[in-house]
N, C-alpha and C positions, 0 to 999 in steps of 0.2 A: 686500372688501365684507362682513366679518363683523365688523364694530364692534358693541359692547352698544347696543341699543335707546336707551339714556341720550345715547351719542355725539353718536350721528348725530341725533337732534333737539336736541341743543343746537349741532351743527356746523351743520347749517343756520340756526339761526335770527342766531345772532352771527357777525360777523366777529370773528378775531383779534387785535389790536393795532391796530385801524383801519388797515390795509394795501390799497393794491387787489389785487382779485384778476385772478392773472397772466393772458394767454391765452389757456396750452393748460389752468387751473384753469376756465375759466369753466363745459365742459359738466359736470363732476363737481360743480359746486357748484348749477348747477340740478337735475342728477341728485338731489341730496339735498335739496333744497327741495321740490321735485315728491314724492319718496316721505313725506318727512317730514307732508306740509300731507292727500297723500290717503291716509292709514294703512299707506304702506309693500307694493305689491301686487307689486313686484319683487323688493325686498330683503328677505328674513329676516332681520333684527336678531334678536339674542339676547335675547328674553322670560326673564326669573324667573322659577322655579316660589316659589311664596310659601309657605312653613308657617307655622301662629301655634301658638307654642308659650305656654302658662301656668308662670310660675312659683311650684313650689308652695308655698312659703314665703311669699313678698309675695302672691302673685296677681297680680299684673301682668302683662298679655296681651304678646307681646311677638312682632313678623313678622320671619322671617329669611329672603334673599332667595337662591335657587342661581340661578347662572347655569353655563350650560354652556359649556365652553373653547373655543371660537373653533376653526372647522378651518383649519388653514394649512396650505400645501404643504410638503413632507417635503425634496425636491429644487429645489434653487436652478435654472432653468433656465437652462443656461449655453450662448450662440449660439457655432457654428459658426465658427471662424477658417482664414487665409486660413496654409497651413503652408507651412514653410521660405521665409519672406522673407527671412533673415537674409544671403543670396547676393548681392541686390539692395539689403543696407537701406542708406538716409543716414542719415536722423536719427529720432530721435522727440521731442514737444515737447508741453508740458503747456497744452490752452487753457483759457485762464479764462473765454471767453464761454460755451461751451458744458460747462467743467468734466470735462472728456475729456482723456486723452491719444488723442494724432495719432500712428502710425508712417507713416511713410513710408518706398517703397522703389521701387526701378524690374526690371521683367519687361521684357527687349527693350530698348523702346523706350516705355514707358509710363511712366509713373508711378502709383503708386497709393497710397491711404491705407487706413490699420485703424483706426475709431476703436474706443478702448477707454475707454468708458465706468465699468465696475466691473472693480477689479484680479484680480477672482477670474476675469475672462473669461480671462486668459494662462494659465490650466491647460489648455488647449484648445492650447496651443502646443505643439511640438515642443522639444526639449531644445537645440538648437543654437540656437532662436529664442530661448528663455527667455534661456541665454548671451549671448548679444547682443545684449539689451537689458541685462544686466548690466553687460557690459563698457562698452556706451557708455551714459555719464550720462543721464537727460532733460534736455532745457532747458525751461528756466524762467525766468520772471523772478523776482526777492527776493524779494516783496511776496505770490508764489502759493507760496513753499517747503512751506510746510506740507502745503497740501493737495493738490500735489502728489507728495509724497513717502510 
């Protein structure tokens, strides 16, 4: 939510590509319609400080705009995973609906899954987990290679 001022009132007013919009997109896109239309009472957009400098050869007035850098998080927040599956695991498989890999493994008599949406969550694993998913491939179909891999 620290887009420049410019963004987010031109993201609300246009859609993209003439695309519908998805969903779970719909409250974020009225979120920025509604701040954009009543001057923004939620969001802090990043205002310009404006100087007008002269040039003193031409004279020509001339506005240059600062903007200040956007705060972003320093630390990727990375969730809590499920250690030492690797005792239990079958498979692991790449789904394209939801654009996740799926581990799966069985405790007892269970089954259970991890889905792992961003590959930086497997640093959260244990060394013998990370190993076994090394050793066994993903599965995948041809057509998701890429982005599963």
């Amino acid at each position: 939510m620290s887009l420049p001022w410019w963004d987010v009132e031109e993201l609300s007013k246009v859609r993209t590509l003439d695309s519908p919009v998805r969903k779970h997109d719909v409250p974020i896109w009225g979120l920025m319609k509604f701040e954009a239309f009543r001057g923004f009472k939620h969001w802090k957009p990043h205002y310009p400080k404006k100087e007008k400098r002269v040039d003193p050869v031409t004279g020509i007035e001339e506005t240059i705009l600062h903007v200040k850098k956007p705060r972003v998080i320093k630390n990727i927040p990375v969730p809590k995973m499920e250690q030492d599956f690797d005792k239990g695991f079958v498979y692991w498989v790449y789904n394209y609906l939801s654009t996740e890999a799926v581990i799966t493994y069985k405790v007892e008599d269970e089954v259970r899954y991890i889905s792992v949406y961003d590959p930086l969550w497997l640093v959260n694993c244990s060394a013998k987990d990370i190993e076994c998913l090394f050793v066994n491939k993903i599965g995948l179909k041809a057509e998701d290679k890429d982005q599963a891999m």
